[in-house]
N, C-alpha and C positions, 0 to 999 in steps of 0.2 A: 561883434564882440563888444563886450559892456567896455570903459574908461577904467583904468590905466589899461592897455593893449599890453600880452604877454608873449613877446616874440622868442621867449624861446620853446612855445607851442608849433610856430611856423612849420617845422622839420621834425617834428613828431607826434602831431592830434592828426590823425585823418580825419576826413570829410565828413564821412559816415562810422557808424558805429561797428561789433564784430557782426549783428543781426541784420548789417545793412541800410537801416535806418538813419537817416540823414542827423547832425547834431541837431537837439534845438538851440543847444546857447549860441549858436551860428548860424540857423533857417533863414532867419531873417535879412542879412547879411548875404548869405550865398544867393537867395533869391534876387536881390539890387544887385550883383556881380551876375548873373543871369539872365535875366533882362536886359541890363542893359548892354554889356559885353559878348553876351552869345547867341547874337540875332536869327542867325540860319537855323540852331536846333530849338529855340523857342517857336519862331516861326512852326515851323515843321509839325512840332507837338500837337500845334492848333489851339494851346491853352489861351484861355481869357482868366486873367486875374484881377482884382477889384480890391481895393483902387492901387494906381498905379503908384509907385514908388521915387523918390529922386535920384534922377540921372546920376550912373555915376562911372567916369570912364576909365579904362586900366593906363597907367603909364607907366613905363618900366623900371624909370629912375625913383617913382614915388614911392621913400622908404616910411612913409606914415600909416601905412597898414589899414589907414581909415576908410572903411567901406561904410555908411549909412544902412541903417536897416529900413527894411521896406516897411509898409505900414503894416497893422494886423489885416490879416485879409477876410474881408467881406463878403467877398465871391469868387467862385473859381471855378471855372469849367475846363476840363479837359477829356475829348476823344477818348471812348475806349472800345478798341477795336480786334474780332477775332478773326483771321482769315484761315481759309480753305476748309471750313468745317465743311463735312459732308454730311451728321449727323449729330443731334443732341448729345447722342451717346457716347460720339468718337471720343468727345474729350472729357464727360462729369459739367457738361456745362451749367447743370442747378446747384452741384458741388461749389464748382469755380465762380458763378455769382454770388452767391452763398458768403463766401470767403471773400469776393470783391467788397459786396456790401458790407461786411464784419470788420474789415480793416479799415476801410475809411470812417465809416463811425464810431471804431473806437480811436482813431486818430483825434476827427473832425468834430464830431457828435452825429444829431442827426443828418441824413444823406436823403440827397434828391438825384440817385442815379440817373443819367442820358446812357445813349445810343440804344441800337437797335437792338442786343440781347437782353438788356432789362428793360425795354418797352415789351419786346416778343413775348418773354418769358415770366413779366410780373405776376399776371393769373396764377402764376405756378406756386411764384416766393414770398405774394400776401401771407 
């Protein structure tokens, strides 16, 4: 969050929005609180993000609110993974790429999809 800090937001802005969508005027901010404070489910994720941000660590008495925002990101990859498909068709999977690719560039701009169902499938979504 931008200077002067409005704590009486604390106990009433959620994280995300009603659509789910994470704030922006706080992305940057939760992402440094992320990183550095929630090793095991970043780890997990598999995400690489570019470039890395300043450390920043939680301490419980710290009534300064101050979190650093991480830099604009550069680069980012994260795993996307479908399990137990038996069939294209089980689930709309040129649908469900389709809408993978559509949200992240209209988040992102343009996208350079990974993993295995838009490698597999790209012939299809040229």
């Amino acid at each position: 969050m931008e200077h002067p800090i409005d704590r009486s937001r604390v106990a009433h802005v959620r994280l995300v929005d009603n659509n789910g969508h994470i704030r922006s005027d706080g992305f940057y901010n939760y992402l440094t609180a992320w990183i550095s404070n929630d090793l095991l489910p970043y780890d997990i994720s598999q995400a690489t993000i570019r470039p890395i941000g300043k450390e920043w660590i939680y301490v419980p008495r710290d009534s300064d609110l101050l979190i650093p925002k991480s830099p604009a990101i550069s680069f980012a990859r994260m795993p996307f993974f479908l399990h137990n498909l038996g069939s294209t068709e089980q689930v709309g999977v040129f649908d469900l790429l389709f809408h993978h690719r559509y949200l992240i560039a209209s988040v992102l701009g343009p996208l350079i999809a990974y993993g295995f169902p838009h490698h597999h499938h790209h012939h299809h979504l040229a």
